[in-house]
RODO-2510 file (C-alpha; in nm, 4 decimals, decimal comma):
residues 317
     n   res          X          Y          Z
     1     x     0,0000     0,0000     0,0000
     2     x     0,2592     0,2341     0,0439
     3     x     0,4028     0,2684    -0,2955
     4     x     0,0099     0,3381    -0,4177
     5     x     0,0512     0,6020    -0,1018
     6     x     0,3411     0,7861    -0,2561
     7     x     0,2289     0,7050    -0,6436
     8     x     0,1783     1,0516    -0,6741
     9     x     0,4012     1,2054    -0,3498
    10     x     0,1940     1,5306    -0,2606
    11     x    -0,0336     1,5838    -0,0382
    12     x    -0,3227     1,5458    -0,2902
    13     x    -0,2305     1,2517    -0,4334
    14     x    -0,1365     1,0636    -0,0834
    15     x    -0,5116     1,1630     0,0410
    16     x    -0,6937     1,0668    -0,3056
    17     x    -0,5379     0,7374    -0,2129
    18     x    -0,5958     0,7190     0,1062
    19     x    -0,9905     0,7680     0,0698
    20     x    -0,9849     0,5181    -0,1946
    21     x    -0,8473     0,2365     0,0434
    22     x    -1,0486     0,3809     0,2883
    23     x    -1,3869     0,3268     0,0812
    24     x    -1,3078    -0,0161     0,0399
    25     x    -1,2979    -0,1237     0,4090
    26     x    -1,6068     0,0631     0,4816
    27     x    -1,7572    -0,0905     0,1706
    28     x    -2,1278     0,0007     0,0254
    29     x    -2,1880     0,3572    -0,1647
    30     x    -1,9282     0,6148    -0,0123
    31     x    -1,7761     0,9594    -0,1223
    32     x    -1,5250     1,0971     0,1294
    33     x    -1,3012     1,4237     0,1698
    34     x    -1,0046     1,4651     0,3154
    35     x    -0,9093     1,8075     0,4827
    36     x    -0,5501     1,9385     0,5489
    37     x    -0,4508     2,1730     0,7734
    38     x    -0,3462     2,4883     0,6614
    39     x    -0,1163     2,7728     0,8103
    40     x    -0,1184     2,5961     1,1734
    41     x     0,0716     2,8319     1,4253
    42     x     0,2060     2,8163     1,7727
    43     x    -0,2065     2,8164     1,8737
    44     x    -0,2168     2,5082     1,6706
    45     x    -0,5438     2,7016     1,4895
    46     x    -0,5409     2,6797     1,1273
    47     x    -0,7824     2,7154     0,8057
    48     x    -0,9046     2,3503     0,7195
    49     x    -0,8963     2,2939     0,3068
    50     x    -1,0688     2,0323     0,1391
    51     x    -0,7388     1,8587    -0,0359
    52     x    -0,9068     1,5778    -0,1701
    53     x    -1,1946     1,4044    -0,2713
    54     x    -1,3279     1,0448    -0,3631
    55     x    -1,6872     1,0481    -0,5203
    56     x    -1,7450     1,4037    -0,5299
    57     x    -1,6205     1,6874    -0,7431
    58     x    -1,2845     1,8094    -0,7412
    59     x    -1,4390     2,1362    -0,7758
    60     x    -1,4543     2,0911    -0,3742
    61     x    -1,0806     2,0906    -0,3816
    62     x    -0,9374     2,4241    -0,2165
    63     x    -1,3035     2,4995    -0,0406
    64     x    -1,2432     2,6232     0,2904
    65     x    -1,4231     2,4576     0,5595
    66     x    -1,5203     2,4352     0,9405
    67     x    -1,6472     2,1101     1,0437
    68     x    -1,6483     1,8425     1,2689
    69     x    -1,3485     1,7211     1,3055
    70     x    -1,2419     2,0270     1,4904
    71     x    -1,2570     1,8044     1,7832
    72     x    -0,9985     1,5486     1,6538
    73     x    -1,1220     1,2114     1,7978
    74     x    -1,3122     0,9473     1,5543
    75     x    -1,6778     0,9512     1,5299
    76     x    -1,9738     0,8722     1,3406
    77     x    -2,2063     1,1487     1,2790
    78     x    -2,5633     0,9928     1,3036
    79     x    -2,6919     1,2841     1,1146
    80     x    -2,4782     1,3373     0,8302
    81     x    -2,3724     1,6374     0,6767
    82     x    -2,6018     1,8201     0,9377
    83     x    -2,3389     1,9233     1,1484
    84     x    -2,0924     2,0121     0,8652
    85     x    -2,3624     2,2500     0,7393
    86     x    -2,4207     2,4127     1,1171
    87     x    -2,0830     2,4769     1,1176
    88     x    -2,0352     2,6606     0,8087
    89     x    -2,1748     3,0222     0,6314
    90     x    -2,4454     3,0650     0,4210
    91     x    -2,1921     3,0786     0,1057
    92     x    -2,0295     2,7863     0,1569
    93     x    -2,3309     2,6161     0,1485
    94     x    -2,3572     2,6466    -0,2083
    95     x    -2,0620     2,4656    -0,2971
    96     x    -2,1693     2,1915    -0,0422
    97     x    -2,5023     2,1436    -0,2273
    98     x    -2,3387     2,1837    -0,5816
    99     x    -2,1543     1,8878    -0,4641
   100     x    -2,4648     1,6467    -0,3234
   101     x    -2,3532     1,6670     0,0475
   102     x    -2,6316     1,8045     0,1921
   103     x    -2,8174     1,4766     0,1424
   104     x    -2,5846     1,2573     0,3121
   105     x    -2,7329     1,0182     0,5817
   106     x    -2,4383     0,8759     0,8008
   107     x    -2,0832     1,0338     0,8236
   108     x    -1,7721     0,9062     0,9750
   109     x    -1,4781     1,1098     1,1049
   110     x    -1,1343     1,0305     1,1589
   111     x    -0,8637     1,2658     1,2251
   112     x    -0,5523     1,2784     1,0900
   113     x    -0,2375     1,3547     1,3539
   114     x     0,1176     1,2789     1,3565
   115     x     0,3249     1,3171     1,6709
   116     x     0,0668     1,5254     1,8515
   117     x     0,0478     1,7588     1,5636
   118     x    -0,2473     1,7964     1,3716
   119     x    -0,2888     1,7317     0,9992
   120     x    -0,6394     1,7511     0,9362
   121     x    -0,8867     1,4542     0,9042
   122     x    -1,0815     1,1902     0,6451
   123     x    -1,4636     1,1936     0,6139
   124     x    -1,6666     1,0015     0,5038
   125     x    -2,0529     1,0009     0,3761
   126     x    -2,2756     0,6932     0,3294
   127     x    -2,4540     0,7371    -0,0096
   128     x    -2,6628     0,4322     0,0589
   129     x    -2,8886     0,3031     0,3660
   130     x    -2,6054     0,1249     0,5308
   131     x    -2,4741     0,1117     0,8555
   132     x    -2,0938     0,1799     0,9495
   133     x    -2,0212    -0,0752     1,2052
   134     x    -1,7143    -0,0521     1,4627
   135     x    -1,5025    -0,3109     1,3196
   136     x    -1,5243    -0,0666     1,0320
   137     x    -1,5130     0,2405     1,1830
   138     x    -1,1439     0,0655     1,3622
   139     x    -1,0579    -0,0528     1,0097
   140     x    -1,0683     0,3223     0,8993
   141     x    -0,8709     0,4585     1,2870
   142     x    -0,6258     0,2411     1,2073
   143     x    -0,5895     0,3021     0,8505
   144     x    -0,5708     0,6637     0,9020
   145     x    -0,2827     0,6313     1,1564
   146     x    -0,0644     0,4625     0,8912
   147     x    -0,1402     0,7110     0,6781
   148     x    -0,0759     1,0515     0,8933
   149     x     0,3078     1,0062     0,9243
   150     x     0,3154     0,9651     0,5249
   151     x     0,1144     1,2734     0,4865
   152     x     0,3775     1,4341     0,7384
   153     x     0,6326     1,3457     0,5768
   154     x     0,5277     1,4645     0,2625
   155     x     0,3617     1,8162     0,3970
   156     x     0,7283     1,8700     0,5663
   157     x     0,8792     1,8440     0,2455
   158     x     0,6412     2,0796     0,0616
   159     x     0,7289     2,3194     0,3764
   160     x     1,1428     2,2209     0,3089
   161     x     1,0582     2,3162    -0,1138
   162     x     0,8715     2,6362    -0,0441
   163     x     1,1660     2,7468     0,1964
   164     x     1,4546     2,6845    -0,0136
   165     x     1,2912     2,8508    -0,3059
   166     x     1,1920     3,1623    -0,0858
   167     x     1,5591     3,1348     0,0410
   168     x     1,7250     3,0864    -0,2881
   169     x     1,4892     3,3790    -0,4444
   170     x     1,6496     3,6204    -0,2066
   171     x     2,0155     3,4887    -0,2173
   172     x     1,9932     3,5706    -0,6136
   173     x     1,8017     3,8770    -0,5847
   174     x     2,0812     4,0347    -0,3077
   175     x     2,3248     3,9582    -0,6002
   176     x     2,0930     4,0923    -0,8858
   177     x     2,0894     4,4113    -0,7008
   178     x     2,4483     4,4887    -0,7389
   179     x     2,3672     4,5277    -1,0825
   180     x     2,0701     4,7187    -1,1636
   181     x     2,0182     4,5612    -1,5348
   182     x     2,0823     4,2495    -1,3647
   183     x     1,7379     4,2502    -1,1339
   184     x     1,4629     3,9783    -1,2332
   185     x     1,6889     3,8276    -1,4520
   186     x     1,6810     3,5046    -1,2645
   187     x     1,3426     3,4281    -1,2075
   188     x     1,2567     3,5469    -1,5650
   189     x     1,5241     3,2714    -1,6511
   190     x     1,3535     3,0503    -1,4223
   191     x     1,0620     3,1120    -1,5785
   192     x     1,1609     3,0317    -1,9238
   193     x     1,3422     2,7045    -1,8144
   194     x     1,0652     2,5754    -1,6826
   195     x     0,8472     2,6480    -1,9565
   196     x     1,0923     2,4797    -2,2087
   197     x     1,1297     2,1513    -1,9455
   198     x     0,7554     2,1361    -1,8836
   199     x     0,6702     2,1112    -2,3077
   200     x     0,9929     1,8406    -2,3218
   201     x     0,8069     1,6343    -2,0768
   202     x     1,0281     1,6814    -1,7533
   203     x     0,8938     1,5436    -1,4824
   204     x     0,7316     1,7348    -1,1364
   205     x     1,1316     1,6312    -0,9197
   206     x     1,3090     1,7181    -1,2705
   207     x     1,1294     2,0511    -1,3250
   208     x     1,2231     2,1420    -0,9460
   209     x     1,5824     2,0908    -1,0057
   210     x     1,5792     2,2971    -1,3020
   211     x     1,4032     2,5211    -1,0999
   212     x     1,6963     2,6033    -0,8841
   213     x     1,9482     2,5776    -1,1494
   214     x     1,7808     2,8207    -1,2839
   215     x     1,7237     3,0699    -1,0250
   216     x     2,1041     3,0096    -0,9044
   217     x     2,2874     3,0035    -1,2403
   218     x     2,4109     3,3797    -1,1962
   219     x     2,4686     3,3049    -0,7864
   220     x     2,8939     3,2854    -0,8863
   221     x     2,8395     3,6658    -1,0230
   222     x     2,8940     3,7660    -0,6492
   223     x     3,2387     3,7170    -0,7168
   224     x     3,2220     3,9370    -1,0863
   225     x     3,1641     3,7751    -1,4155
   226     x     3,4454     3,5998    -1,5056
   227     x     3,4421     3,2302    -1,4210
   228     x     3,0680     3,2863    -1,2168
   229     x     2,9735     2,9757    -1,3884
   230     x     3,2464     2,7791    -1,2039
   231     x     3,2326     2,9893    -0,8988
   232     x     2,8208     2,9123    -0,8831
   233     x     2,9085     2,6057    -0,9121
   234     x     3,1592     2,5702    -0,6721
   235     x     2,8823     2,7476    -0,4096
   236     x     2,7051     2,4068    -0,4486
   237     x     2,9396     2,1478    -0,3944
   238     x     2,8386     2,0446    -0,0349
   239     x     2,4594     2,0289    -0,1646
   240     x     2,3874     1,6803    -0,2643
   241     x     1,9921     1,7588    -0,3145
   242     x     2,1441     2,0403    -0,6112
   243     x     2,4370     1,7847    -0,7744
   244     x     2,1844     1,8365    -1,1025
   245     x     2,1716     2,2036    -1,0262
   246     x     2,5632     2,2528    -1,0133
   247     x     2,5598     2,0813    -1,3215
   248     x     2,3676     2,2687    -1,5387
   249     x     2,5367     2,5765    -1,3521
   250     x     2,8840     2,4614    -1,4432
   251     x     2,7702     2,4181    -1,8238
   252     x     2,5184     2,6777    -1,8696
   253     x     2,7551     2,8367    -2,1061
   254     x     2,8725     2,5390    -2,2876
   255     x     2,7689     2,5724    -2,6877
   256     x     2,5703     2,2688    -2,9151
   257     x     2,8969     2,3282    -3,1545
   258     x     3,1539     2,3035    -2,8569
   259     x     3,2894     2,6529    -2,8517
   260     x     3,1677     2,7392    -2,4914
   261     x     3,3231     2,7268    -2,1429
   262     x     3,4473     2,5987    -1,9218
   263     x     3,4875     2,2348    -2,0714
   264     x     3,3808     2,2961    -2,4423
   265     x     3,1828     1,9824    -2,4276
   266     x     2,9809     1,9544    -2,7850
   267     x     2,6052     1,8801    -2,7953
   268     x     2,4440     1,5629    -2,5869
   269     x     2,7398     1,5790    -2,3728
   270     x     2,6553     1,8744    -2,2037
   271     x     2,4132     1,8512    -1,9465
   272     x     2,0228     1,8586    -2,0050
   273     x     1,9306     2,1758    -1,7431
   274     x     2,2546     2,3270    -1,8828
   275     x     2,1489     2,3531    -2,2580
   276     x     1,7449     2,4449    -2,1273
   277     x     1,9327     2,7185    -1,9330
   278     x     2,1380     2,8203    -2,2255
   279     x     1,8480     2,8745    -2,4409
   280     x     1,6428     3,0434    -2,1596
   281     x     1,9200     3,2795    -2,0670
   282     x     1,9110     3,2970    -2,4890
   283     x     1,5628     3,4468    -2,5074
   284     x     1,5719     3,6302    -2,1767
   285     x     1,8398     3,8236    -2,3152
   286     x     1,7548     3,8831    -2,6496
   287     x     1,4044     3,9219    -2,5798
   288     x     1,3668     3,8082    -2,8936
   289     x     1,2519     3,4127    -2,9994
   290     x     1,3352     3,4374    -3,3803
   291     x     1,7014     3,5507    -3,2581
   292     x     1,7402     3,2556    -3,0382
   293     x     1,6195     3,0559    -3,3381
   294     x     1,8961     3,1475    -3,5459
   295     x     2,1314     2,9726    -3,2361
   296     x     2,0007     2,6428    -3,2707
   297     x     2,2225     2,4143    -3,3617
   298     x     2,5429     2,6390    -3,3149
   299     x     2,5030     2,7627    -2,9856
   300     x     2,1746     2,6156    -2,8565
   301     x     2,0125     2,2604    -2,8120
   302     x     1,7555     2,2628    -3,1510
   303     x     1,5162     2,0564    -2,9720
   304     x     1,5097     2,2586    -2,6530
   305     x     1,4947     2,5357    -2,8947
   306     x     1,1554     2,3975    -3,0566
   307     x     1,0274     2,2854    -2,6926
   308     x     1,0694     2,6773    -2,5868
   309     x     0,8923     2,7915    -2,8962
   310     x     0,5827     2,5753    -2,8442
   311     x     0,5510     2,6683    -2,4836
   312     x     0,5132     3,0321    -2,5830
   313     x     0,3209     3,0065    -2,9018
   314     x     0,0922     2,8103    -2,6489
   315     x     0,0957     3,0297    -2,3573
   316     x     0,0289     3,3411    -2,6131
   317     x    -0,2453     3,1787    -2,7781
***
């Protein structure tokens, strides 16, 4: 079960599956949500956001909710949705109703907690006239426990990503401001890079390590421009989650035809991230597509020269 868990490692995706497992040991008709969490302070108060659903619309995805798991122990609601509704404004009850909650007979809560902290909670509404028994209802506890520390995990490294990008965004932008034409240079790179990986078909992990490649690729400028490739590179040594990143730093101003620096390696042999961010760094520059076109196959990667062009032709149309 855990590799159908982590099939699709965000929080999402974990929760999807989670319902879906869940579904089966309370068997019958049943849709289920899962809330997460949101924001939780030093209070341990938070917003609640649906995160998932099984059976009803993803529309409900994102919907901000009060409910009743605020009280964080398992129970079934006798009532249904009743108490979901009570708890909620007038607004949100459109959503609910768009959705075919209102209706719902029997619920069952579980909460979801890790280490005393908590993560939020699965529900579940019976669709049909069925009971939910206690040997189901312990199914579903125990379930859910196996499932919180996975969820943990996986929330902690969302928090880990969203930190080192706010971190790494300001480590580049205190360099871009020593040089006025220099500021937004990165992330507009960034931007660009990610647009060319995303149309070759990177994958979520490979379009994160671009990502930072990237946003660091000017980082050795610090130091002036000459050798800032190697220097940037250098920076990231000791930072076995970035080896990909120093990479494509290293190379980023390698040429297709072998020309560039600092190895002169020709074509497939220099790294993937390096020739996106060659071609990114291309058209960020130039400002200009039909100029970076006239690079391919000199100084630029043709085929992440194409993959850039479609992305914008797309994103323009």
């Amino acid at each position: 079960m855990l590799s159908e868990l982590l099939a699709r490692p965000n929080a999402e995706g974990v929760l999807e599956n989670a319902l879906a497992y869940a579904a089966t040991l309370l068997g019958g008709d049943v849709n289920g949500y899962a809330v997460v969490r949101r924001g939780q302070g030093i209070q341990g108060q938070g917003q609640d956001k649906v995160t998932a659903v099984f059976g009803y619309p993803r529309a409900l995805i994102g919907t901000a909710l009060n409910g009743p798991w605020s009280s964080m122990r398992p129970r079934v609601l006798p009532e249904g949705s009743q108490e979901l509704y009570a708890a909620n404004a007038p607004e949100i009850h459109k959503a609910l109703d768009a959705a075919g909650m209102r209706e719902a007979p029997l619920s069952l809560v579980v909460p979801l907690s890790d280490r005393g902290r908590t993560l939020g909670a699965l529900v579940f509404d019976r669709t049909d006239e069925g009971p939910i028994t206690p040997s189901q209802q312990e199914a579903v506890v125990r379930w859910a426990a196996a499932v919180a520390p996975v969820l943990g995990l996986v929330e902690a490294r969302d928090d880990w990503q969203r930190a080192a990008r706010q971190l790494a965004g300001s480590v580049v932008e205190a360099v871009e401001s020593r040089e006025f034409d220099s500021l937004g240079h990165a992330p507009a790179v960034a931007e660009a890079a990610v647009r060319a990986g995303r149309s070759m078909g990177l994958s979520g992990r490979e379009l994160e390590e671009l990502w930072f490649a990237a946003t660091l690729h000017d980082l050795g400028k610090i130091h002036g421009e000459n050798g800032h490739a190697l220097i940037g590179a250098n920076f990231l040594q000791n930072v076995p989650q970035l080896a990909e990143a120093q990479k494509a730093i290293r190379h980023h101003h390698e040429r297709w035809d072998g020309q560039g620096d600092p190895d002169r390696l020709v074509g497939e042999d220099i790294p993937l991230y390096a020739r996106i961010l060659a071609v990114a760094n291309a058209y960020v520059r130039t400002g200009d597509m039909e100029r970076v076109r006239a690079q391919a196959g000199k100084s630029l990667d043709p085929r992440v020269v194409e993959a850039l062009g479609k992305a914008l032709a797309k994103a323009a149309s």
